[in-house]
N, C-alpha and C positions, 0 to 999 in steps of 0.2 A: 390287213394288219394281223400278226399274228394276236392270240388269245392266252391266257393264263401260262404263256411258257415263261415262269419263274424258276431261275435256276440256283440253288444254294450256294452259297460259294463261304459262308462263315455260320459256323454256329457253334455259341456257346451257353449252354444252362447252369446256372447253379447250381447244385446238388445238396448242399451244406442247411445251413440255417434258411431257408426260403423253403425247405424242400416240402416243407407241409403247409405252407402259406397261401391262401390265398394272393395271386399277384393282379392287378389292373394290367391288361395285354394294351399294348399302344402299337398301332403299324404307324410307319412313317414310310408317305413316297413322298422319295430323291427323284424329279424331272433334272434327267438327266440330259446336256448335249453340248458334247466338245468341250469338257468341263476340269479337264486334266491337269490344267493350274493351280487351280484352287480347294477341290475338290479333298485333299487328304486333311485339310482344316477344319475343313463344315462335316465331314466325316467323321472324323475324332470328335470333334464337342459333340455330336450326339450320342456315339456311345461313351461317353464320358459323365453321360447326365446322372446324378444321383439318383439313383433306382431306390431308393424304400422300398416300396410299396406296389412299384410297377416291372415289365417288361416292354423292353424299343425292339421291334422286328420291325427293319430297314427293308422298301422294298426300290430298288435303283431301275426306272424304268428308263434307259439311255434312247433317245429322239433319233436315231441313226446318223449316231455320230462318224464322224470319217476319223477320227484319232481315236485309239484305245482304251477303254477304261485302263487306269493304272492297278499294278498288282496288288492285293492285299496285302504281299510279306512285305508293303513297306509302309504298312501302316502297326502303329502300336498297339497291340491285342492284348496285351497281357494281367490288364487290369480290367476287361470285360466284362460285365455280368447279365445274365437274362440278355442276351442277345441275339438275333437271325439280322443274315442281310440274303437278299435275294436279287438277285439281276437277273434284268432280260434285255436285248436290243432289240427294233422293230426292225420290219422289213422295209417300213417306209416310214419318211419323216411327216409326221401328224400335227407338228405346233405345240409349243409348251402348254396351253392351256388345255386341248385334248387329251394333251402324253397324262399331267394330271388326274382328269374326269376319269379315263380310261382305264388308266390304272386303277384306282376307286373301282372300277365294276368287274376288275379281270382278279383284284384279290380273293377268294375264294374261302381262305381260313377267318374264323371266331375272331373277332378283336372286340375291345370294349370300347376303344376310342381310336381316331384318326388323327394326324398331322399332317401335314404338306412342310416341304424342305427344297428347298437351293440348293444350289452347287456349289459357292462362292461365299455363304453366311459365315460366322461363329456364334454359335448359341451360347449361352451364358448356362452353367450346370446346372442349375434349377428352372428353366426354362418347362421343361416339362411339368415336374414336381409343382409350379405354378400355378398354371395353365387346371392340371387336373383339383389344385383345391380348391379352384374358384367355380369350374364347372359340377363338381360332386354334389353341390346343395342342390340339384336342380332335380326332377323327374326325369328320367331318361326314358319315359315312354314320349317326352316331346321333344323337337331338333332341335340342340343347343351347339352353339358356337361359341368360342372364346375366340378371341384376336386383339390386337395392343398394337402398340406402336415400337419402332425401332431406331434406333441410335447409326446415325452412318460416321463409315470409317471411311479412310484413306486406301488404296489402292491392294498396301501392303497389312492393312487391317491393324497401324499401328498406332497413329493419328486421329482422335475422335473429331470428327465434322460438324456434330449435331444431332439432336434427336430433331425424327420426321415430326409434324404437326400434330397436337392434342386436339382431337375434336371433342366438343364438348354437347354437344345436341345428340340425344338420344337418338340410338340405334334403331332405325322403323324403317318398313318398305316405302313408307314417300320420299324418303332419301338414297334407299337402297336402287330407287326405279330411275336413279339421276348420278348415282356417284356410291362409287366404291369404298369401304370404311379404312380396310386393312390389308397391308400383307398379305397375301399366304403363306410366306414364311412365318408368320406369328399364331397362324391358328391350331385350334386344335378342335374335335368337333367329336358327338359320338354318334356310335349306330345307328340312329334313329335319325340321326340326319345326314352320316354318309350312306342310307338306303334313299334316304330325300335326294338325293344327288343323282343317285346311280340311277334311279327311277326317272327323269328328267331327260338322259337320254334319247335323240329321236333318229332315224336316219337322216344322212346329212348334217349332224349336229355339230352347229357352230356355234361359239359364244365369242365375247372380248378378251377377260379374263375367269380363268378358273377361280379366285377370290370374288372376284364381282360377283360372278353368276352366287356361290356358297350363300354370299349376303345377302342376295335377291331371292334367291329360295326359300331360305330358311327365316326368313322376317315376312317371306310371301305367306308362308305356313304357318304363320302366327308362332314362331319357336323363339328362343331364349337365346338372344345375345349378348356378351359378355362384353364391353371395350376397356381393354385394361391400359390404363397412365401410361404406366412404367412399359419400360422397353428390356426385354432380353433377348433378344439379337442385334448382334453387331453385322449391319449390311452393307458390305464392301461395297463403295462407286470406284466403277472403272469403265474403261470407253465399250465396255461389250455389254452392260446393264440394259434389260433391254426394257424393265421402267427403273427410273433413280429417284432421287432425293426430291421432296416436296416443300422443304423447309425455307429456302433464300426465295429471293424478290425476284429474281431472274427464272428460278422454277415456277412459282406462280403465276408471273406474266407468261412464259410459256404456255403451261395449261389452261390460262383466260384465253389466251388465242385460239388452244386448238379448241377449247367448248366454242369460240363465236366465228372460228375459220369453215367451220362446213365439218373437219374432222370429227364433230362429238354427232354430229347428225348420223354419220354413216353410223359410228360404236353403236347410238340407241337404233335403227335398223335391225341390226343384226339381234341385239338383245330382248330389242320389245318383239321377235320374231320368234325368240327362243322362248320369252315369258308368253306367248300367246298358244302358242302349242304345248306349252305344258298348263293353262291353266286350270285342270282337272286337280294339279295340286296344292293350288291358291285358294285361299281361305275367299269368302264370298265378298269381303268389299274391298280385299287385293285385286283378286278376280276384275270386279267392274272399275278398278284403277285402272289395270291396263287398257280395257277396251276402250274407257274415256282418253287415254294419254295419245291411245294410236289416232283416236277418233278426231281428237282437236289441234294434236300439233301442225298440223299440217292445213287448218282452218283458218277464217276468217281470224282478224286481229281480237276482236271482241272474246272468241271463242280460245283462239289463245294466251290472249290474258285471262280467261275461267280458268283453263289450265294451269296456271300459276297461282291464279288466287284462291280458288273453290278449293280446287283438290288439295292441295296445300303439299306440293312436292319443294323438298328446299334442297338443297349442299349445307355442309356443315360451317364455312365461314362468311363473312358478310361480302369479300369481295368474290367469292363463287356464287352466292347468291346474285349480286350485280350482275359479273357477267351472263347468269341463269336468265336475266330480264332480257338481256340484250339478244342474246340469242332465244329464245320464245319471239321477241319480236320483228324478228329476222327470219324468223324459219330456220336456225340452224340446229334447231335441237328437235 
């Protein structure tokens, strides 16, 4: 895979009244692939976001797409501000969730904060501006993550669908070690916990989702997550989504099946493989979470109802908790 080949393709700084300002630098990567439909919508609202206070430097890492990025002269520039975008294509296609991580470790410039972006969203113009005043109160010498929820649209992004599910149970690794909170489209996170990321890293490294893992890291590490109500992204369903909407009775029955079909068995695999090799980064009774969760799920009945009940691992609603019993008692999780 190639490494840090970032190629400029837009940049514009303010000169004027910022020019003595201290600005908050934000990099945003765009997981890029075969995205040329929708692609100059979720483009524009980000550099369209209200900048106060900040700087958005776009980095568009494209998954080796077979259709072309589209050209920038047919995007609207002309009210930009504090802005870079950067493209690279790979040499080989790596998975949306790698193309994320990856990017994360192949960026190389100072940034004070990070975001992850779609191809397909529209963000709402204060989406950023958000994001960063609720993360600012915090220490930035520990990993703090912001993430919310989001509003689905219609195809054409014109027709509102619904906002995705309010979870309401605190954001903590017993949940993090079971079920994913947010987006990646919603979050935003900073230094200290995209170095927690980048660090994470192993050869061979696989996860489910690049959000999951974020969530499981950074609650692994005893860091500071944020779950915000409100939604500012508008997240197109369309038949190429490749996760959608969680909100209707027919999504939820869905996701009950794949946790108690055998599907959520292989996800935690793969995940409880990636948190056991990184557990050098796990705070000491995260740490001994995973080795109890690898230890018992796969145990006698008694041992895996401890697992449910001792450790005290939940999902955030009552019927993913249900199906959570069903599958413990099955061996499917």
């Amino acid at each position: 895979m190639e490494l840090n080949n970032w190629n400029c393709i837009y940049k514009n700084k303010e000169n004027s009244k910022n020019q003595f300002k201290k600005l908050i630098n934000v990099a945003c990567v765009l997981g890029y692939f075969n995205g040329d439909k929708y692609i100059k919508e979720q483009l524009q609202s980000i550099l369209n976001q209200k900048q106060e206070n900040f700087s958005i430097t776009i980095f568009i890492s494209d998954d080796k797409s077979n259709r072309n990025f589209p050209l920038l002269k047919h995007f609207d520039l002309n009210n930009t501000k504090n802005n870079e975008i950067y493209y690279r294509k790979l040499e080989k296609n790596i998975g949306y969730a790698n193309n994320f991580i990856f990017s994360l470790r192949d960026i190389n410039l100072e940034f004070d904060y990070f975001c992850f972006s779609d191809q397909d969203d529209i963000w709402m113009q204060n989406k950023i501006q958000n994001a960063l005043n609720k993360v600012l109160k915090y220490d930035k010498k520990i990993p703090i993550l912001y993430c919310g929820r989001t509003t689905y649209f219609d195809e054409n992004c014109k027709s509102e669908l619904g906002n995705s599910l309010y979870f309401k149970k605190k954001p903590n690794f017993k949940n993090a070690i079971i079920q994913s909170l947010a987006g990646g489209n919603t979050m935003l996170f900073n230094r200290t916990a995209k170095d927690l990321i980048v660090s994470s890293i192993f050869k061979d490294f696989k996860i489910i989702s690049h959000d999951w893992w974020c969530y499981q890291l950074i609650t692994g590490a005893e860091g500071k997550v944020y779950y915000d109500k409100k939604s500012y992204v508008k997240y197109r369903q369309h038949s190429h989504n490749l996760l959608g909407a969680n909100n209707t009775l027919y999504n939820k029955i869905n996701r009950i099946i794949s946790l108690i079909s055998g599907k959520f068995k292989i996800w935690n695999d793969i995940n409880l493989n990636a948190l056991n090799r990184n557990k050098f980064l796990l705070k000491k009774k995260n740490k001994k979470l995973v080795e109890d969760f690898i230890k018992y799920r796969n145990g006698s009945l008694f041992q895996r109802i401890f697992l449910l009940k001792f450790l005290g691992i939940y999902r955030q609603t009552f019927l993913g908790n249900l199906a959570l019993n069903i599958a413990i008692i099955f061996r499917k999780v």
